[in-house]
N, C-alpha and C positions, 0 to 999 in steps of 0.2 A: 600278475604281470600281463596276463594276454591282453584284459580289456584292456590296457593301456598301451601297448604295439596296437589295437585297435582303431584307437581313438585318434594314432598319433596319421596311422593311412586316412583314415577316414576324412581327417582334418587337411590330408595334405592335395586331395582329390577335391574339396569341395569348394573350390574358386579358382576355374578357369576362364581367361578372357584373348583375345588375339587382336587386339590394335597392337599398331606396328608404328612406335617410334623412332626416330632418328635424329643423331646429333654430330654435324660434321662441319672442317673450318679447317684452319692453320696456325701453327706454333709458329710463330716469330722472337728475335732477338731485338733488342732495343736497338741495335743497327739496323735494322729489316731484313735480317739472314735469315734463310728458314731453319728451325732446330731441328735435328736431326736422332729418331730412335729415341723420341720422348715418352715415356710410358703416361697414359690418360687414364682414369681410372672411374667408374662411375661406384659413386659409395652408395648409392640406394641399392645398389646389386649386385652380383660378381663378374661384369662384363668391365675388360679393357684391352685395351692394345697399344699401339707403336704408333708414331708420325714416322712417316716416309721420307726418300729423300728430299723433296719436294716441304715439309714439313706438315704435308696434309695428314688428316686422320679420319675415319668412318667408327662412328658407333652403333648399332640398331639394338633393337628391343628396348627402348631408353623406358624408363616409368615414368607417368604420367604424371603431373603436378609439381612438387620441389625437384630441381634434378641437381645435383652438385659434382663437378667434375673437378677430380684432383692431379696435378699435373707435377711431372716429376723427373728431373734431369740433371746430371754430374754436373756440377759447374753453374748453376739458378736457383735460386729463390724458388721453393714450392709454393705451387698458388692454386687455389680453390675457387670455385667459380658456380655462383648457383643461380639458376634460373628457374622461368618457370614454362613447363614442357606442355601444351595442350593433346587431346587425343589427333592419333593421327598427323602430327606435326613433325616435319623436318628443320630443323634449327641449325639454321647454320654460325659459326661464331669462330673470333677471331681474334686470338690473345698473345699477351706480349708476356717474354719473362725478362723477369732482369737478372744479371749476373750474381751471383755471390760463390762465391770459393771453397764452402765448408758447409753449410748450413742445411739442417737434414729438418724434415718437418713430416708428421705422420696424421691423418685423421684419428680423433679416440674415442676406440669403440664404447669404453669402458665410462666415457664422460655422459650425460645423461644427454646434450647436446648435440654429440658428435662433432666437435669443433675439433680444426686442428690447433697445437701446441701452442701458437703463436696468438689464436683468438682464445684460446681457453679459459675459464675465469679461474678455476683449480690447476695446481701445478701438477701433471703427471703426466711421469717418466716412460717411457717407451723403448724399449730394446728388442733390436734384432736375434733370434735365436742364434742363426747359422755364423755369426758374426761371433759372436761366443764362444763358439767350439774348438775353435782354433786357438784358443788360448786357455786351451789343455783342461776344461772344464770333463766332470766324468756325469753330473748328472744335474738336474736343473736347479737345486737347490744352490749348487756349487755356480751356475752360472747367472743368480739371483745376487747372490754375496758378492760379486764382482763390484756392481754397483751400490752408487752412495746411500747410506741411509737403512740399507738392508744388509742383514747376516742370517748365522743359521747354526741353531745345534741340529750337529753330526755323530752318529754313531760311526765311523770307519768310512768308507766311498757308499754305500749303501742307501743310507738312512738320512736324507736332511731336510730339517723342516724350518722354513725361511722366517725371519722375525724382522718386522719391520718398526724402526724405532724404538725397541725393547720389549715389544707387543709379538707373539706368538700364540700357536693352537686358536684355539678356538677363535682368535680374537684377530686374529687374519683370516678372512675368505678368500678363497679359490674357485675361481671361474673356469670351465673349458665348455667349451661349443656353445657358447651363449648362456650356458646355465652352471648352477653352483653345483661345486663336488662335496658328494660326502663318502666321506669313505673312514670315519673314527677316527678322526684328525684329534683328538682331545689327547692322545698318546704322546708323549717325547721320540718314542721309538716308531712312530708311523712317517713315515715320507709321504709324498705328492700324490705317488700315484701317479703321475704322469712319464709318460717320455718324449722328449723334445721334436723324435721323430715325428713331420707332420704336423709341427707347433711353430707358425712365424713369427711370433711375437709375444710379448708378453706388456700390459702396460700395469706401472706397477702405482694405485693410489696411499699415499703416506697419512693417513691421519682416520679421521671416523667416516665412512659413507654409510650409514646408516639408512642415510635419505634414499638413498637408488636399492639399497641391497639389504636392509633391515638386519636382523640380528646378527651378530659373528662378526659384525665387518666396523667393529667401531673402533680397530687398530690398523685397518685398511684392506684392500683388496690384492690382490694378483688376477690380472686377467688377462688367459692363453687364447691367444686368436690363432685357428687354423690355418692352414698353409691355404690359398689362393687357390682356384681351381684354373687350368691355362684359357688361354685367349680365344674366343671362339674361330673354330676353323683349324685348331692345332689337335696334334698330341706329342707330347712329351714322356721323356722316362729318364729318371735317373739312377744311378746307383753312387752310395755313397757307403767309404769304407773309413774308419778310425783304427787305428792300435796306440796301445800304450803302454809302454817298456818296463815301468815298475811294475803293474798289476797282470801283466801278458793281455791288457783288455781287450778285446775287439768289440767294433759294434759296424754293423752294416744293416744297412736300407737298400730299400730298394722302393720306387714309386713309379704306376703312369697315370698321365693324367689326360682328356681326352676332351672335348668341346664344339656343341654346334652351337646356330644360335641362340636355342632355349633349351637343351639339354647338355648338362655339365656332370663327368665322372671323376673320381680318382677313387684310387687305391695304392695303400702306402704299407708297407712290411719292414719289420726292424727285429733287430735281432742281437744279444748283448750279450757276451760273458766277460766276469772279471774275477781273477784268485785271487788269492789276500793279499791285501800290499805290504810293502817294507818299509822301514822306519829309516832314517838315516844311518843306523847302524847296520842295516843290511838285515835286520829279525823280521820276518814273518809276523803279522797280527792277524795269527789261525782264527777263523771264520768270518773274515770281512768279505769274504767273496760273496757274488749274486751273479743269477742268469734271470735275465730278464725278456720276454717276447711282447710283439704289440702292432697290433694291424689297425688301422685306419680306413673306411672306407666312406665316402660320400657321394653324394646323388643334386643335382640342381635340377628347377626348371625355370624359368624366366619369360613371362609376358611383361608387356607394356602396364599392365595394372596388375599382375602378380606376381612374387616370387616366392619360392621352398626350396628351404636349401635341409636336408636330409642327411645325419651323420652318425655314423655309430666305430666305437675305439674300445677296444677290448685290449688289457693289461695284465701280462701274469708276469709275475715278480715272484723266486726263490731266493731266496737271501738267508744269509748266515746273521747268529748271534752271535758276536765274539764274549769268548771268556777265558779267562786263565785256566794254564791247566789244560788245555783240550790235546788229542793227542793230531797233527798234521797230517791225513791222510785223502786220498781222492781229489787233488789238487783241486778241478775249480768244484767239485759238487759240494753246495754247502751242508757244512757237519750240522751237526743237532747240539743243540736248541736251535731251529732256523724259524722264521716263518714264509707262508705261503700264502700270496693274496690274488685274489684275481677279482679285477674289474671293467664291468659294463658299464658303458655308457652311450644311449640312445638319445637324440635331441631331435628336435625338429622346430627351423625356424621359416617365420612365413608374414610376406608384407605385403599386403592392400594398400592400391595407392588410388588416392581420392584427386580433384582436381585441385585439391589447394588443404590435403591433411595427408596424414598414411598410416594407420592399422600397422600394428606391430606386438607380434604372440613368438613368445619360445618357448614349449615345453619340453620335460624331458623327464628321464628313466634313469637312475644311477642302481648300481647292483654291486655289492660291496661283499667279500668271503675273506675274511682275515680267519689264518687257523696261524696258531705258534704249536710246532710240534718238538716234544720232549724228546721221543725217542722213536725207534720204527712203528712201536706198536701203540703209542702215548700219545693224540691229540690232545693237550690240555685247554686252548680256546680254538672255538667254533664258532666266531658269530657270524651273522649274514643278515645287512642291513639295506635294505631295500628302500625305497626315493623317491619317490615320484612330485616333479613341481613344474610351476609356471610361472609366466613373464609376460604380464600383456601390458604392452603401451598405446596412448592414442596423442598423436601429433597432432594436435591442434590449427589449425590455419593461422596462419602470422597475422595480428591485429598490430599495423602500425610497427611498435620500437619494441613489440613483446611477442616474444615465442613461449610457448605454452603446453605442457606436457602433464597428463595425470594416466595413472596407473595402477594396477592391480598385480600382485605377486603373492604366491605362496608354495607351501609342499606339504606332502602327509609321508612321514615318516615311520618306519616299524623297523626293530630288533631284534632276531629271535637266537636264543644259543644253544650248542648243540653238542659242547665238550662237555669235558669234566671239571674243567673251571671257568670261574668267571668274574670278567673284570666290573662290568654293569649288568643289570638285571635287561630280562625282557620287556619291551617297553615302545608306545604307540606318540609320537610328536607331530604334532600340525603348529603349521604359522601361517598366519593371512596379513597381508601390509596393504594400506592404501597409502598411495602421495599423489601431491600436486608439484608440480616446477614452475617456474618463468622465468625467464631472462631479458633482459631491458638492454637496448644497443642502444649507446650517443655516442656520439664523433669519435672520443677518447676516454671513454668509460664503459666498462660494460659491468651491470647489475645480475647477480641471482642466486634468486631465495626459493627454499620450500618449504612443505609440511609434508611430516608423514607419520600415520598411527599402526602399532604393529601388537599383534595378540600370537601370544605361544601359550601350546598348552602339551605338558607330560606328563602321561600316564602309566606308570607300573605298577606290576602289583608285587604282591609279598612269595617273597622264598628265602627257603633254608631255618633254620632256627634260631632266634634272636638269644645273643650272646654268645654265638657261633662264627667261623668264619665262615664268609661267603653267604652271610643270611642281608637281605637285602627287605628292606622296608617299604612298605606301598607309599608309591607316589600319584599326586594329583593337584598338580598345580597349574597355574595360571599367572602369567606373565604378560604385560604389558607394558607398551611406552608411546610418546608422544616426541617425535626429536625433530628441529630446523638446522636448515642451514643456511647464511647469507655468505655471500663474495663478492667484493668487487676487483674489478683489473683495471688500472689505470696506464694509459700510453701518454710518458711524460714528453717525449721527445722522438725521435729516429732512433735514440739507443738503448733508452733506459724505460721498461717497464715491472711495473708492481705487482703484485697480487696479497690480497689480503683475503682470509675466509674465517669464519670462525661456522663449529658444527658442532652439533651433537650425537651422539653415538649410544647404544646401550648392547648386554650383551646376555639373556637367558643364563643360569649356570647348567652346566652337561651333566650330563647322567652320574660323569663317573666324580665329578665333586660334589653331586647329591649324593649317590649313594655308595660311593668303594668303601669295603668291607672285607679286605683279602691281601695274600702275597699280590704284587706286581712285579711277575719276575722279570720283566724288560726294564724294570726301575731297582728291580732286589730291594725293594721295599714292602713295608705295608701301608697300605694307606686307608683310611678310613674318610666316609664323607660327610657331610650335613646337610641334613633333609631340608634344614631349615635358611639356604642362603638365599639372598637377594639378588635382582637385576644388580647386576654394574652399569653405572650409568657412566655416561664422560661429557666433557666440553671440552673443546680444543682450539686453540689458535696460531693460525698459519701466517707465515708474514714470508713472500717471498718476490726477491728484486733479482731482475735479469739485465744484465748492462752488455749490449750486441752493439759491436764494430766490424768489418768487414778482416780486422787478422785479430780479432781480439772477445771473447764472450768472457764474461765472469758472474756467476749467479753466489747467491745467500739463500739459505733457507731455515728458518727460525722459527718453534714449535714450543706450547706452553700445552699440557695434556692433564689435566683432573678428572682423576677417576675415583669416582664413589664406590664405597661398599667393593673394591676391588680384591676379587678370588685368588690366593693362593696355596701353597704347600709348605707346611714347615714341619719339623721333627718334635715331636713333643718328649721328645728325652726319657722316654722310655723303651721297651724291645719285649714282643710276640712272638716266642719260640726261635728265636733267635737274632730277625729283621728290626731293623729300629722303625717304629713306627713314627707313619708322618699321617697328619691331619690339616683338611681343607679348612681353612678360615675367611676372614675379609678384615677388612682393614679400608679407611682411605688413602688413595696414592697420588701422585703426581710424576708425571715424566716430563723434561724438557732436554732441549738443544736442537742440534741443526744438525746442515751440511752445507761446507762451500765449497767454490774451486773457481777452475780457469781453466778456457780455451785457447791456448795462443799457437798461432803459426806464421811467423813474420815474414813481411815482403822482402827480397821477393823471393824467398823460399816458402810457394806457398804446397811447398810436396814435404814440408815437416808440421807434423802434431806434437803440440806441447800440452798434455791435460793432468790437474792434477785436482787431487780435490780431499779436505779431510770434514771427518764426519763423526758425531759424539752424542751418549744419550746418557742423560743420569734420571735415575730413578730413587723414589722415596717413600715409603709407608708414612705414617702418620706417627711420631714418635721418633722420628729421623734416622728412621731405618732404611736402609739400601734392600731396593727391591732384589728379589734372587734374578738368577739368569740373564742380566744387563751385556751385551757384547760392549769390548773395548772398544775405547776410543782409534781410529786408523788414519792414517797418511798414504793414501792412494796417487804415487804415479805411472805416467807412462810417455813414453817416447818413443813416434812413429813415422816414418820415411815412406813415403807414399809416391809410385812413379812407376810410367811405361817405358818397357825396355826396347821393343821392338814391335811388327805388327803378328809376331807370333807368342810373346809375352807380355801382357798387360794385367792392367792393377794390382802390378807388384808393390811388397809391402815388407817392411821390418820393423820390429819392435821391442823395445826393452822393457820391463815393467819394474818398477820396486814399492812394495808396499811395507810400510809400515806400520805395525799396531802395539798401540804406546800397554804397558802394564793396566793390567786390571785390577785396582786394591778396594775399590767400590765395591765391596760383596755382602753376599746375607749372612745369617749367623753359622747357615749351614754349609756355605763356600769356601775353596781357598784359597790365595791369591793367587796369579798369572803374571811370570813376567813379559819385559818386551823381546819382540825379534822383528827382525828384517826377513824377511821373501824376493827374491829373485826372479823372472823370467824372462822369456826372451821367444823369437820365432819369424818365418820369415814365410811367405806364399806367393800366390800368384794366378790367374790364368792363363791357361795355354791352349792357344789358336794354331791346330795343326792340321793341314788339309781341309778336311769334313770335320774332326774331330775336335770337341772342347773338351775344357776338364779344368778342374781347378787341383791346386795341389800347396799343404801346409807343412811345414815342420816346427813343432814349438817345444818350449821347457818350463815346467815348472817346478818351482824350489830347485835350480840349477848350483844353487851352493852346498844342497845337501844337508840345509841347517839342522839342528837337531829343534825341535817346537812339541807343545800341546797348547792348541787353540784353548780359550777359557773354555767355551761350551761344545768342548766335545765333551761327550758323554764318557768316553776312556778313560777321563784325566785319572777317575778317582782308582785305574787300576793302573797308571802311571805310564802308559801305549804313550808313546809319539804319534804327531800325524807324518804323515807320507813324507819320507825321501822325494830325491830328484825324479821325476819322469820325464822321458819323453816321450812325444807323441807326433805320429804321422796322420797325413789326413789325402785322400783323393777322391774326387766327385768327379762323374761323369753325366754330361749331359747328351742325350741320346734324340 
């Protein structure tokens, strides 16, 4: 690990430059009003600010070469703006927005482009964390499932691990700080890993990127983009408090953040406990509880031709195993079977900007300790999985109608254990990926295709005794693939545009479908692996129509997914010392369906939201078998009232939510069915402008009817737990 905290200073020191750009102008309204308290935002770096009253604004330290400012204001059309910045140059410039009423637009990091929403040639989805929270989410998983297209099996509030289109574990990647998380995602029973604290966003890709992010990612991404560092010339601090009436939750933060104009800090502390929650009947589900801690700390520095931005998040998570039978004592300390995990994560990103390209490296350090402990004296898993990768892209200079991107990524991975059991052997993994990009702009079409070749290779070796449990077989394999992808976006009109992509995706099989060989007591199974399985390959096609009026959006989104030689779990109908044994196989599959909805808020109540939107994925082995673990089909709405009250309470807000999720009878051999229910919620917030002091403040509920439910993919069903009763929840922010 040192020589890589090394490498990571060494690299962050070793391109200093001090031209001094500047880019300055005025935000006007298509009347010629000046806008007023516009946020500007420069995406090559982490420098923005405000227009004035006056609708002026100052930027300095701008990067040299492409510079794109992104503009953004209640009540406009987001608009993007790129130019090209010489050394030493002041730019002055002078843009107009136009009105629109609802329309929210984000740059995406996570797109290989960086296009915002609107020019993007892939559809992907972008949510705000803190917008989230207030509608009584307890942990990111739960605030992923919100949204169309994505779910999550959950162990209790603890445990959730998001599946996008039917596609979970390995076959979703996870992003934070510019680089991939690993932390033994191949579990049912592992969660994120992450906490929200200190996380502004999330953009979520639905299908294979392969192309940008090589193996794991051929059922799509999640990628957590950190919180913003403040404006130069400021500091900031805030404290943010939650509770939550069924579980006694709390979570509180606390952040400051501080800024000149080339040195940028923060620092973010959070802090969580939750006891077990109660089922609509009022029962306890003894050991759903966790305490959870998590600091964030980051460092910037920014010239005209360089920036580093420097960040490191440390995660410890206690959490309880529920099982029947347990006796309720020590309210929130979780009882035993619990486990215990704690996670580093060290990144460092840094951009060379050239007069007409930009250099772009992220590397990083992940440090992974999952222990599950049996009793005081009993660690039974010990592993500790250590990370280390890179991101290096080169931006090409624009030729003409084509922008142009090639790139180099990989990691060297190692596993080593240190209990008395184990779920996967000790074991050494490297992957290296090359691609190329382009993308082709005309008037009302944009083009883009790539190439990308990728080599993995897993090395274990031999332990325990063969015919034994827990004997594990030497591994030494070698995986590769070759995957494209093309998209076009068509702009038919002022209302209605298309997108179409088709990709391919592949996916290594993990250690623990090579080689498990033992109990999995977070599965109370056994499960055995094969040494002998294949890449999963996929091809997939996306067809998605977005139809924009100024009180009306209504989008389709339509997915056909072939997966080769696809890994799964099934029972083989017999039982080892007691456990019914399951074994890893493949098969061919296919997943299809969508998601659609509607945005409506009619004139002229344009302070009501109407959105609703339903969402379906059916899956199939070969043989016309129902893939296992498929979420239901849902009927997601909501109704919201949006309005200032006074000039001491503003962007107040109410909301009804009713979601529906139709029966689940699509299941595997080893499922049982689910029927439907209806969800409830409801909640109402605000700002408030008092004196000096701001603050924001929520009250929400959810399952307000108290229904009685089990989600299909909670992991509980099969000991017959309910999910969660009614909660409420309080919410206050202070901005400092």
């Amino acid at each position: 690990m040192k020589k890589y905290i090394f490498l990571i200073f060494l690299m962050s020191y070793s391109f200093v430059a001090f031209a001094q750009n500047s880019v300055f102008g005025t935000l006007k309204s298509e009347t010629n009003k000046p806008i007023i308290n516009a946020k500007i935002t420069v995406y090559e770096s982490n420098s923005y600010t405000f227009s004035n009253q006056n609708g002026d604004f100052l930027l300095t330290n701008i990067p040299v070469g492409t510079c794109t400012l992104l503009i953004e204001k209640e009540g406009f059309e987001i608009k993007s703006e790129t130019f090209q910045l010489a050394v030493n140059e002041n730019k002055k410039v002078e843009i107009t927005l136009q009105t629109h009423a609802h329309h929210i637009d984000e740059v995406l990091v996570s797109s290989v482009f960086n296009k915002t929403q609107k020019e993007n040639v892939m559809k992907i989805d972008h949510l705000t964390l803190k917008n989230l929270q207030s509608q009584g989410v307890v942990n990111l998983s739960d605030a992923l499932a919100i949204h169309p297209g994505v779910s999550q099996i959950a162990t209790g509030n603890s445990i959730g691990k998001p599946i996008i289109r039917g596609l979970s574990g390995n076959r979703v990647l996870t992003y934070a700080q510019g680089i991939r998380l690993e932390n033994q995602q191949f579990g049912e029973e592992h969660g994120l890993g992450l906490n929200a604290n200190g996380l502004e966003s999330v953009e979520i890709i639905k299908g294979p990127a392969s192309l940008l992010y090589g193996s794991d990612a051929m059922g799509g991404v999640l990628y957590f983009n950190p919180e913003k560092y403040t404006m130069s010339g400021k500091t900031n601090m805030e404290l943010n408090q939650i509770f939550h009436s069924n579980t006694q939750g709390s979570n509180t933060s606390f952040s400051v953040k501080s800024s000149s104009d080339s040195f940028k800090f923060l620092w973010q502390n959070n802090y969580t406990t939750y006891a077990d929650y109660k089922t609509p009947n009022g029962e306890s589900v003894v050991n759903t509880r966790f305490i959870e801690k998590d600091i964030k700390l980051g460092t910037a520095y920014e010239t005209s031709k360089y920036t580093a931005d420097l960040r490191y998040n440390y995660n410890y998570l206690n959490l309880g195993l529920p099982e029947r039978n347990l006796v309720d004592v020590q309210f929130r300390t979780p009882l035993f079977p619990s486990q215990r995990i704690d996670n580093h994560i060290l990144s460092l990103n840094q951009k060379i900007f050239f007069t007409k390209s930009r250099l772009e490296s992220t590397i990083g350090y992940v440090f992974n300790n999952r222990k599950e402990i049996e009793s005081p004296d009993e660690v039974a898993l010990n592993m500790k999985l250590k990370t280390f990768n890179y991101n290096i892209r080169y931006y090409l200079p624009t030729y003409g109608k084509f922008e142009n991107i090639i790139g180099i990524q990989g990691l060297h991975q190692k596993n080593m254990n240190y209990g008395a059991e184990r779920l996967i052997p000790d074991a050494v993994m490297s992957d290296i990926g090359l691609f190329a990009t382009t993308q082709v702009n005309f008037s009302k079409n944009v083009l883009q295709l790539g190439l990308r070749y990728d080599q993995r290779k897993i090395n274990a070796s031999t332990f325990g005794e063969e015919g034994e449990e827990g004997f594990f077989p030497t591994v030494n394999r070698k995986f590769e693939s070759f995957n494209v992808a093309f998209g076009v976006k068509s702009k038919w009109n002022d209302a209605v545009v298309t997108r179409f992509n088709v990709a391919t995706g592949f996916r290594a099989p993990n250690l623990a479908e090579l080689t498990s060989n033992g109990v999995h007591e977070g599965s109370n199974r056994y499960e055995i692996g094969n040494v002998a399985l294949k890449n999963e390959q996929n091809v997939q096609f996306d067809l998605n129509v977005d139809y924009t009026k100024e009180h009306f959006d209504f989008f389709v989104n339509g997915f056909y997914n072939h997966i080769t030689n696809y890994i799964f779990i099934q029972p083989t109908g017999t039982e080892i010392d007691g456990n019914v044994v399951y074994k890893y196989t493949q098969n061919n599959a296919a997943l299809f369906g969508g998601e659609a909805g509607i945005h409506f808020h009619p004139h002229p109540f344009d302070w009501l939201h109407i959105t609703s939107s339903y969402e379906m994925v059916i899956g199939q082995q070969r043989g016309d078998l129902n893939l296992p673990l498929l979420p239901a089909n849902v009927w997601k709405n909501n109704f919201k009232a949006s309005f200032n009250i006074n000039s001491t309470f503003k962007n107040a807000y109410v909301f009804v939510q009713a979601n529906y999720t139709l029966a689940q009878n699509r299941i595997s051999s080893f499922e049982t069915p689910t029927p439907d229910y209806l969800l409830l919620g409801s909640g109402i917030g605000t700002d408030v402008h008092w004196n000096k002091v701001n603050f924001k403040l929520f009250v929400s509920g959810t399952n307000v009817l108290n229904k009685e439910y089990i989600a299909h993919l909670s992991r509980l069903k099969s000991e017959a737990m309910y999910n969660m009763g009614r909660n409420v929840i309080f919410g206050l922010n202070f901005s400092l």
